[in-house]
C-alpha angles and dihedrals in degrees: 000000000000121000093241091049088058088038119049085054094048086045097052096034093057094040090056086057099107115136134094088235089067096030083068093054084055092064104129091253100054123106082245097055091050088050085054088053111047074039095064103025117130092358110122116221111183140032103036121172108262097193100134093017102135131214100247108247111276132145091252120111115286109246108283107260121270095039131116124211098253096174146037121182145165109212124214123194149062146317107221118216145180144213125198088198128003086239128115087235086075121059120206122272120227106239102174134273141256125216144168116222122219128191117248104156092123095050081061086051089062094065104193129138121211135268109204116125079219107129079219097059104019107134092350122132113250081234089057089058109042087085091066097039086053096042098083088046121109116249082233096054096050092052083054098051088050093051090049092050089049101047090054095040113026088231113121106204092192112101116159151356132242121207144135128249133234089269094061088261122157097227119172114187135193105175095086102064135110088214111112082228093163087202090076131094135147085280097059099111144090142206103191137177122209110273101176142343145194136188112267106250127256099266106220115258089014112063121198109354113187085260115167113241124279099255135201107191122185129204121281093165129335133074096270109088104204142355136215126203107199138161102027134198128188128323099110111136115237122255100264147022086236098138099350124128126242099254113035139160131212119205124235149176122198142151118245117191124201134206140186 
């Protein structure tokens, strides 16, 4: 059986762990918690080498020449959004975004591609689909699922934050986190503007899906060079303002890819 047809369960069953009933079978001294650590001993989760690891084919601008993939991340968060009225006579204004970035360089490592006859799988990466199995997954659940990886395994997966400034700057920044992530050092940010951007494409057997826009995004400060957003799931505001509030988030999942 191939490694994405025993994964992507075991993925969406764990992340869907949220309340406090379950949290108390993970203590270190339940039967489920032993299971999680024989699970996890000796896999390495993060920091896995990327030499060989290859953009996934878009329209967007190659890497400028000279530079290495430093970072690959899946990002987990919202698209923030506002109404002047709740009318459909207004249409939602892009405010920014926040996200959590985890770590799935190793998950690149793996390499497989999935075997389901499904029109929605069929030839992806495991690593191309993890945005949509996450996307219906509440932002809780998924916190839950990283500290109980790290508590079994030592091994934070959490890398990074993505936010926008004040200024209305996308900024993404890995110099803040408790991973032993080797690739960080007091240069690992990054304040970008967008480059370049495509629609993110009609994914088969779902339509259009609300997906945010494919991104390059290109240095404006920071030691990171460019960015990619790739891969997208959710976030996409609706048409109109019609019921909305003033203030709303969308949920999303995507990859971001760095390089420097």
């Amino acid at each position: 059986m191939a490694w994405a047809t025993v994964t992507l369960p075991i993925v969406a069953l764990c992340l869907c762990i949220r309340t406090a009933h379950a949290r108390n079978h993970f203590s270190s001294g339940s039967i489920y918690g032993s299971i999680l650590t024989n699970l996890f001993t000796n896999l390495d989760l993060i920091s896995c080498p990327l030499d060989g690891t290859s953009l996934p084919q878009s329209t967007l601008p190659e890497p400028s020449e000279g530079l290495s993939l430093q970072y690959l991340t899946l990002g987990r968060g919202t698209q923030n959004y506002t109404c002047a009225t709740n009318t459909n006579t207004s249409t939602p204004e892009a405010t920014g975004a926040t996200a959590t970035l985890f770590d799935v360089s190793c998950l690149a490592a793996l390499d497989v591609d999935t075997d389901s006859d499904g029109p929605e799988s069929q030839g992806q990466s495991l690593l191309d689909l993890l945005p949509d199995v996450l996307r219906s997954v509440p932002l809780g659940s998924a916190d839950f699922l990283t500290s109980l990886i790290t508590h079994f395994t030592g091994q934070n997966l959490v890398i990074g934050t993505h936010y926008f400034t004040k200024d209305g700057v996308p900024f993404f920044d890995f110099r803040g986190s408790s991973s032993d992530n080797s690739r960080s050092t007091t240069d690992s940010w990054i304040a970008a503007a967008k480059d370049d951007e495509m629609d993110a494409p009609a994914k088969p057997g779902y339509g259009l899906t609300g997906d945010v826009a494919w991104l390059k995004l290109m240095r404006v400060e920071g030691g990171i060079s460019e960015v990619y957003r790739l891969h997208t799931s959710g976030g996409a505001a609706p048409a109109t303002c019609q019921g909305m509030p003033e203030v709303f988030t969308v949920d999303y999942t995507s990859q971001y890819w760095f390089y420097g």
